[in-house]
C-alpha positions as CSV (number, residue, x, y, z in Angstrom):
1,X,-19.6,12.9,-0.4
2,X,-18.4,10.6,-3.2
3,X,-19.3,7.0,-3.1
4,X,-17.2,4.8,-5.5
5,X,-19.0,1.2,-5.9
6,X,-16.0,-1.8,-5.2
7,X,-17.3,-5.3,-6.2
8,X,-19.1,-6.2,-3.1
9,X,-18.5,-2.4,-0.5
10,X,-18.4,1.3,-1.1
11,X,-15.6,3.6,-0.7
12,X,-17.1,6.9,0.5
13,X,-14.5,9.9,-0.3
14,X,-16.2,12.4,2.5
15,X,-15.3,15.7,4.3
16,X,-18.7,14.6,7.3
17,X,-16.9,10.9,7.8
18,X,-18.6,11.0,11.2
19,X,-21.8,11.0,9.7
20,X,-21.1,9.0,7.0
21,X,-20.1,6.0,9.7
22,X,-23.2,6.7,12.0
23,X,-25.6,5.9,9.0
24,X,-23.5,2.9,8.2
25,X,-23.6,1.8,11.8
26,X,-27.4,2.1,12.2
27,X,-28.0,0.5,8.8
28,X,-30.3,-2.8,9.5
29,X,-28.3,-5.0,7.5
30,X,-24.8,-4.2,9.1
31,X,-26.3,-5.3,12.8
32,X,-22.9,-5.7,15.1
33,X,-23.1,-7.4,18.5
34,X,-19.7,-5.7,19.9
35,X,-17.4,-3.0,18.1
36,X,-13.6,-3.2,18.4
37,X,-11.2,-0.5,17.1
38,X,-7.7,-1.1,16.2
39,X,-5.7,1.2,16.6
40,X,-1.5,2.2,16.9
41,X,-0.7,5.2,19.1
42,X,-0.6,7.5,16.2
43,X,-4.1,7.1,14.8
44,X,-5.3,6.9,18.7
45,X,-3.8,9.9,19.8
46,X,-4.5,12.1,16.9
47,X,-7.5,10.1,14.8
48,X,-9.4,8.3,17.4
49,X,-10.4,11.8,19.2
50,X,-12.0,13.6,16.4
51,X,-14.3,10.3,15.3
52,X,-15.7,8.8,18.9
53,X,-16.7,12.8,19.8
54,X,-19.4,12.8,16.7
55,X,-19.9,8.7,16.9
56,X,-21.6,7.8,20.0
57,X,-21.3,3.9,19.1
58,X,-17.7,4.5,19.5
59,X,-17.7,5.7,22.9
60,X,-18.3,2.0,23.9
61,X,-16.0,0.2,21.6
62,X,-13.3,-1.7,23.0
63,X,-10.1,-0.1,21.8
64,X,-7.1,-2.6,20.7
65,X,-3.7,-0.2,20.0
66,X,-0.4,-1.5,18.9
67,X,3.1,-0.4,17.9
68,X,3.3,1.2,14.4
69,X,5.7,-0.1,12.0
70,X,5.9,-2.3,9.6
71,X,8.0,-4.9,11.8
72,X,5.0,-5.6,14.0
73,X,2.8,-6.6,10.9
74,X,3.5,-10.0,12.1
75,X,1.6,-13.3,13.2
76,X,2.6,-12.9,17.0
77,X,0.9,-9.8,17.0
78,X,-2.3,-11.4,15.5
79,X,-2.2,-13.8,17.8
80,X,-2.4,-11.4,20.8
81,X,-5.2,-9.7,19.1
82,X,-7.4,-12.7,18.4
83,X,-6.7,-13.5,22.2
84,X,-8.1,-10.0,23.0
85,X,-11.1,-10.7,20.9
86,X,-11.7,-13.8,22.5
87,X,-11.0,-12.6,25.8
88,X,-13.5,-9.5,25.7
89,X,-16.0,-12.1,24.2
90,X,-16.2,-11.5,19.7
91,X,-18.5,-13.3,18.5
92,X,-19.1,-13.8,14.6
93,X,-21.6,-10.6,14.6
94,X,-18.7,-8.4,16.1
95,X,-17.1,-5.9,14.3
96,X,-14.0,-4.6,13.5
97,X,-13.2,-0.8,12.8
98,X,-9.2,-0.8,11.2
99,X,-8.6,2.9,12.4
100,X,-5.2,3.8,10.4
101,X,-2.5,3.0,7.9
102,X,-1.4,0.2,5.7
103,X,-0.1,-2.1,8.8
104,X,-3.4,-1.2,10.3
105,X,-5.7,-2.3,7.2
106,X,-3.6,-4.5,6.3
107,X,-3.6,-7.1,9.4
108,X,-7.1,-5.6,10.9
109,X,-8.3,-7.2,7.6
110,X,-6.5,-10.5,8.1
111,X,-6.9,-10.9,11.8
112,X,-11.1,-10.0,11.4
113,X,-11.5,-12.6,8.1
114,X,-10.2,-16.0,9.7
115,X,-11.1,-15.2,13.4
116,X,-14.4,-17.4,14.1
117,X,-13.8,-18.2,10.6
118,X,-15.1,-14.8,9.7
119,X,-15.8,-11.4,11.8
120,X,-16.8,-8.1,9.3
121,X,-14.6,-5.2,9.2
122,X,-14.3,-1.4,7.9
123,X,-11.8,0.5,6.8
124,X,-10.9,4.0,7.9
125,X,-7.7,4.6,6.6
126,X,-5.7,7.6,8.0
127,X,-2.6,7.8,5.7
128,X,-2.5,8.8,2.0
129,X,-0.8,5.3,1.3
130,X,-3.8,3.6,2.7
131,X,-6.5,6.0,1.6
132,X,-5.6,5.6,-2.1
133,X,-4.0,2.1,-1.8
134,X,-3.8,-0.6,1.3
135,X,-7.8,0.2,2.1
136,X,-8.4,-0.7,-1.5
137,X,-8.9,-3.7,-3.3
138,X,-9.8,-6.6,-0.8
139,X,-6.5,-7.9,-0.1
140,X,-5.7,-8.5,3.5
141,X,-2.5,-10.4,5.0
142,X,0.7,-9.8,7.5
143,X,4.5,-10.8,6.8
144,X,6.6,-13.8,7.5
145,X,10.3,-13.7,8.6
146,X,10.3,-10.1,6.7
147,X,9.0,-11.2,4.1
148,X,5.9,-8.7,2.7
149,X,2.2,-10.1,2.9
150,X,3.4,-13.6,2.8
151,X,0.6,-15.1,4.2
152,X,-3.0,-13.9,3.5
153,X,-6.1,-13.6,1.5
154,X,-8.5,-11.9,-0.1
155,X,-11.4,-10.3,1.6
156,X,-13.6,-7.3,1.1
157,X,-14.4,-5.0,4.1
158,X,-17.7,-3.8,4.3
159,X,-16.9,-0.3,3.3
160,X,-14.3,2.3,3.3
161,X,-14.2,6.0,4.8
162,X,-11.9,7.9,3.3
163,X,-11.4,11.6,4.7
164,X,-8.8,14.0,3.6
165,X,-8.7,15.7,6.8
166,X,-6.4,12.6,8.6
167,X,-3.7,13.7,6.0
168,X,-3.0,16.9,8.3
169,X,-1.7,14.3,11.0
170,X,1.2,13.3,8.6
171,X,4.4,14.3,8.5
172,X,5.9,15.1,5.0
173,X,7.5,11.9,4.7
174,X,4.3,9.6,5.3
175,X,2.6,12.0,2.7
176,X,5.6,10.7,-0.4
177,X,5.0,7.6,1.0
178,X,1.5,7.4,-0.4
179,X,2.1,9.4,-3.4
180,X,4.6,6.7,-5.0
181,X,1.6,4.7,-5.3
182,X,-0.7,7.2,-6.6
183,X,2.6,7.8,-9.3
184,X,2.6,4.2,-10.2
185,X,-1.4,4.3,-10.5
186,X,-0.9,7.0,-13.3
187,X,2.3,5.2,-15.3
188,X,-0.1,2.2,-15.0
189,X,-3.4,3.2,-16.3
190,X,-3.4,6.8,-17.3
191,X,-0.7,9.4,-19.3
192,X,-3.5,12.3,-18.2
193,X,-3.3,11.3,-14.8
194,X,0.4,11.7,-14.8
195,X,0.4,15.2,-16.1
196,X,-1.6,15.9,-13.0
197,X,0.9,14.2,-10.6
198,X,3.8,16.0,-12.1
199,X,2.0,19.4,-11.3
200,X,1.2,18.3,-8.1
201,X,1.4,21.4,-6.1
202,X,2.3,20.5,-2.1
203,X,2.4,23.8,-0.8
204,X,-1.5,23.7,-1.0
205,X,-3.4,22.3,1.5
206,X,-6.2,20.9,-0.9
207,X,-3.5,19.5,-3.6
208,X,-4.6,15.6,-2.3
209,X,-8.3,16.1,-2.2
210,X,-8.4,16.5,-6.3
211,X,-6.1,13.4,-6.6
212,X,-7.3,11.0,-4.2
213,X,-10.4,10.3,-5.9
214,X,-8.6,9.7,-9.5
215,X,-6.3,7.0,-7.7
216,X,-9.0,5.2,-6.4
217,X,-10.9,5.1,-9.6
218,X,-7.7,4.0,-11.2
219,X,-7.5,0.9,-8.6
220,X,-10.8,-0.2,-7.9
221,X,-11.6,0.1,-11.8
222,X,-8.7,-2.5,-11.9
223,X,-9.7,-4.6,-9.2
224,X,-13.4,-5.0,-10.2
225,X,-12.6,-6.9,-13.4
226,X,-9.7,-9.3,-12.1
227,X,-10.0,-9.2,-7.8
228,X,-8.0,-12.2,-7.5
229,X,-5.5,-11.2,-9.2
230,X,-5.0,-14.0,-12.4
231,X,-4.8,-11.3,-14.9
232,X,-4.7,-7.6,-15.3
233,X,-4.8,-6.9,-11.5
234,X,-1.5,-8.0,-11.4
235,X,-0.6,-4.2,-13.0
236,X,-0.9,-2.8,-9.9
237,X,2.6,-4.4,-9.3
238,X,4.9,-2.0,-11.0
239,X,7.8,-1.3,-9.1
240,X,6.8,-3.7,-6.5
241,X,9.0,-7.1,-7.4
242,X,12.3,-5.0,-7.0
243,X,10.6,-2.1,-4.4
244,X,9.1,-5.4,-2.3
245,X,12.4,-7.0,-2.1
246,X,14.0,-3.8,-0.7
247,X,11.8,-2.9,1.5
248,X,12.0,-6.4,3.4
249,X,15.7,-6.2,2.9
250,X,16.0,-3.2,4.9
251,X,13.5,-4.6,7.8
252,X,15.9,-7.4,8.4
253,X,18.5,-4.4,9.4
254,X,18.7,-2.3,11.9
255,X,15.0,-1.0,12.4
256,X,16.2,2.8,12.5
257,X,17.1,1.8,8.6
258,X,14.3,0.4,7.7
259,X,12.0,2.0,4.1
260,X,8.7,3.5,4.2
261,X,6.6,1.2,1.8
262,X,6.4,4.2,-1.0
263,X,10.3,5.3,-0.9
264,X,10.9,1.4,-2.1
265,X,8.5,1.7,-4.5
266,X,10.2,4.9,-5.6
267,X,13.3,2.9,-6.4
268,X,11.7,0.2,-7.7
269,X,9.7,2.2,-10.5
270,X,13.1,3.6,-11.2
271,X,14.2,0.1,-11.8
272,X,11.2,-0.9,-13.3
273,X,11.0,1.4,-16.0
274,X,14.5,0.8,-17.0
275,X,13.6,-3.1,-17.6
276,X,10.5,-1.7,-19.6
277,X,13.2,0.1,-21.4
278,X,15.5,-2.9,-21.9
279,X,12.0,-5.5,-22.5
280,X,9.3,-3.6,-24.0
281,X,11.2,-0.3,-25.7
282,X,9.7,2.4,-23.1
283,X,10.9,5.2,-24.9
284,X,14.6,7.3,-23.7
285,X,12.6,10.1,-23.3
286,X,9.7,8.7,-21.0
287,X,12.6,6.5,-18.7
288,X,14.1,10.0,-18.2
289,X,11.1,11.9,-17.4
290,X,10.0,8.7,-14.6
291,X,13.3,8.7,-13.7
292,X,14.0,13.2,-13.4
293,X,11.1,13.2,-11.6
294,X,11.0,10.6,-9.1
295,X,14.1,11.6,-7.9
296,X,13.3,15.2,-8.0
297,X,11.2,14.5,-4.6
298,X,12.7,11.1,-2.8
299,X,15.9,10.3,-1.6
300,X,18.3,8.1,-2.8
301,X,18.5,4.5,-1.2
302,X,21.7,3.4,-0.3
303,X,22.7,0.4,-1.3
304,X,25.7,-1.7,-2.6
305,X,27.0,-4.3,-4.9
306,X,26.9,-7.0,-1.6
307,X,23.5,-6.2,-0.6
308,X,22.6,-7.8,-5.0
309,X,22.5,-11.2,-3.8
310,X,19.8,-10.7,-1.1
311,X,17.8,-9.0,-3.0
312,X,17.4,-11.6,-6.2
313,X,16.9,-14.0,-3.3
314,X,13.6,-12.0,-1.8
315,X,12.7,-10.9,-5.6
316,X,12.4,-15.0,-5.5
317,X,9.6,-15.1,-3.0
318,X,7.3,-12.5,-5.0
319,X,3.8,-13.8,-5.0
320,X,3.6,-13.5,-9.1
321,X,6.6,-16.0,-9.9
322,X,5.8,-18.9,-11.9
323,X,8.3,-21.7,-12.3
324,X,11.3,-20.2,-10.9
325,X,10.9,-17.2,-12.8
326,X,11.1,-13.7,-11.2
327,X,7.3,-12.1,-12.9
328,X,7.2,-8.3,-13.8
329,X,4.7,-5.9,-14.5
330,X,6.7,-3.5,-16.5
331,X,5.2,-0.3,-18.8
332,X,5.4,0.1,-23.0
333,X,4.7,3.5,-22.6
334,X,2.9,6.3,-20.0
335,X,-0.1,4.9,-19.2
336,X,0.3,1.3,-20.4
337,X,1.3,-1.8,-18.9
338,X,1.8,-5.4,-19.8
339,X,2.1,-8.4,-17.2
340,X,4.3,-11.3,-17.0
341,X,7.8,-10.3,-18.3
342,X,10.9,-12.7,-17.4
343,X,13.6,-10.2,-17.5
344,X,16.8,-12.4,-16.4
345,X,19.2,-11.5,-13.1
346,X,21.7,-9.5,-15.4
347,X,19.0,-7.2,-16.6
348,X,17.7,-7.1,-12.9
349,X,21.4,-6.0,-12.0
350,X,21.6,-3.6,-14.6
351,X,18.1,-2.0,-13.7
352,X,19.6,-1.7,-10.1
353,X,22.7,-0.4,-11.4
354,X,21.4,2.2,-13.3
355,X,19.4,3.6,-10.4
356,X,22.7,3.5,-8.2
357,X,23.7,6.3,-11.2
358,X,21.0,8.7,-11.6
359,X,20.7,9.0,-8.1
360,X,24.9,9.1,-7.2
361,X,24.2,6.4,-4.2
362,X,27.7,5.2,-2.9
363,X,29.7,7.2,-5.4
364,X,30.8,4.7,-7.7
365,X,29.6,1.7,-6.9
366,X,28.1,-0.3,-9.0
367,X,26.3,-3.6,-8.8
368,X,27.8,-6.6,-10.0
369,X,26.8,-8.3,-13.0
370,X,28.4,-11.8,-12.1
């Protein structure tokens, strides 16, 4: 067991979770009046089962499941869940176990830190995205009219459980998912780290287990010295302003369309790059290297010149613009990143524009520059 000290929790990085989260549970200071899990039917069906067998104060939690999805990270569904609290009788000394993935963290952590002005909450993330990413770092919140953790705060759980073992519940695609985040950790923070990630062998079962722990160093090490995000924690963004627009683009289609949070962010560290390229002189040879081998393992995103215009529109609702500018964290080199660039909406276009050629997406098309 590894435990990795946050600002005000632990993460514990453990192959005996179940015992990990007994001793937590019968810890003094943590005293709970009532336990609530929340749950979706994945992490119920194949999460929930191999936890409440070894944790006997699971048995008689009260178990809250919704839909997965993105989509349902909304404020209805809160609202139904703060109902069921209240209905089953929360107090301000329950507590509330977020059993699953980003959605799951994301808005267990919102919905447990303003109901009764306050309820505690863990974090047992289930999905390489969330082990190395959502779980991490204190910020909690759900969308608004598609728009991605528009309304929210910041709020530390009382600890995190992360356990390797969930990842054998994932399908391939979940998996790339979280490791677009644990490839922007390493262009962010650390050229070693990338070497590491490029070797990155997924064949073997055990190729997660030595990097989980580097991309949680990488992020909490962040976090600690700027967790409300005025300064440096604002690196963590790469790939996010353009990445975060697409993704909410495609949840206002069709939801069969819609991205997996890390296959934006795929695309939008392609883009990304080529603005530090363009901003900050990223070298030819490093924007080829990002861009050969982020493509080598996710699909292309299909998109157009007419889809352009919506997505300079949601790039305008990004949480780090300052008057009226779109805000970028953007890379000088492998390893190194520099906050608050103002690249202009022709850049933008071109960045888009040259990800639409190295990955051949509608043939032709480009976006336009007008």
């Amino acid at each position: 067991m590894t435990e990795i000290k946050a600002n005000t929790y632990s993460v514990f990085i453990t192959n005996t979770i179940s015992k990990e989260i007994n001793r937590f549970l019968k810890d003094s200071t943590v005293g709970y009046s009532s336990l609530f899990i929340l749950v979706d039917e994945n992490s119920l069906k194949y999460c929930y089962p191999q936890l409440v067998e070894h944790i006997p104060a699971f048995k008689d939690a009260e178990i809250i499941e919704i839909e997965s999805g993105e989509e349902n990270k909304n404020l209805e569904i809160c609202s139904q869940i703060w109902a069921t609290l209240s209905d089953y009788g929360a107090d301000r000394q329950s507590l509330l176990v977020n059993l699953g993935g980003g959605v799951i963290g994301d808005m267990g952590g919102f919905i447990a830190s303003v109901f009764k002005r306050g309820i505690g909450f863990i974090n047992i993330p289930t999905t390489l995205l969330s082990q190395v990413d959502a779980s991490i770092g204190g910020k909690v919140g759900i969308d608004l009219n598609h728009l991605k953790n528009e309304i929210g705060l910041f709020n530390d759980p009382l600890a995190v459980f992360v356990d390797s073992s969930f990842l054998n519940t994932l399908d391939k695609r979940q998996l790339l998912s979280g490791f677009a985040e644990m490839i922007k950790h390493s262009l962010i923070a650390d050229s070693g780290y990338w070497k590491k990630i490029k070797n990155a062998n997924f064949a073997r079962p055990d190729t997660f287990d030595t990097l989980i722990e580097s991309s949680i160093q990488i992020k909490n090490k962040v976090v600690e010295k700027d967790p409300l995000e005025k300064n440096s924690r604002k690196t963590l963004n790469f790939g996010h302003t353009i990445g975060h627009a697409l993704e909410s683009y495609f949840l206002e289609q069709k939801p069969e369309k819609s991205l997996l949070h890390g296959e934006a962010i795929a695309m939008g560290m392609i883009c990304e790059a080529y603005l530090s390229a363009e901003i900050l002189k990223l070298s030819k040879e490093s924007l080829k290297e990002i861009t050969s081998f982020i493509l080598s393992i996710y699909k292309p995103v299909d998109i157009s010149e007419k889809d352009t215009q919506r997505l300079i529109e949601l790039m305008s609702h990004d949480k780090k613009n300052t008057k009226g500018k779109l805000n970028f964290s953007l890379i000088s080199a492998i390893g190194k990143c520099e906050i608050n660039l103002t690249p202009d909406i022709k850049q933008i276009k071109r960045s888009l524009n040259y990800y639409l050629e190295q990955a051949g997406s509608n043939g032709d098309t480009k976006l336009g520059l007008n």
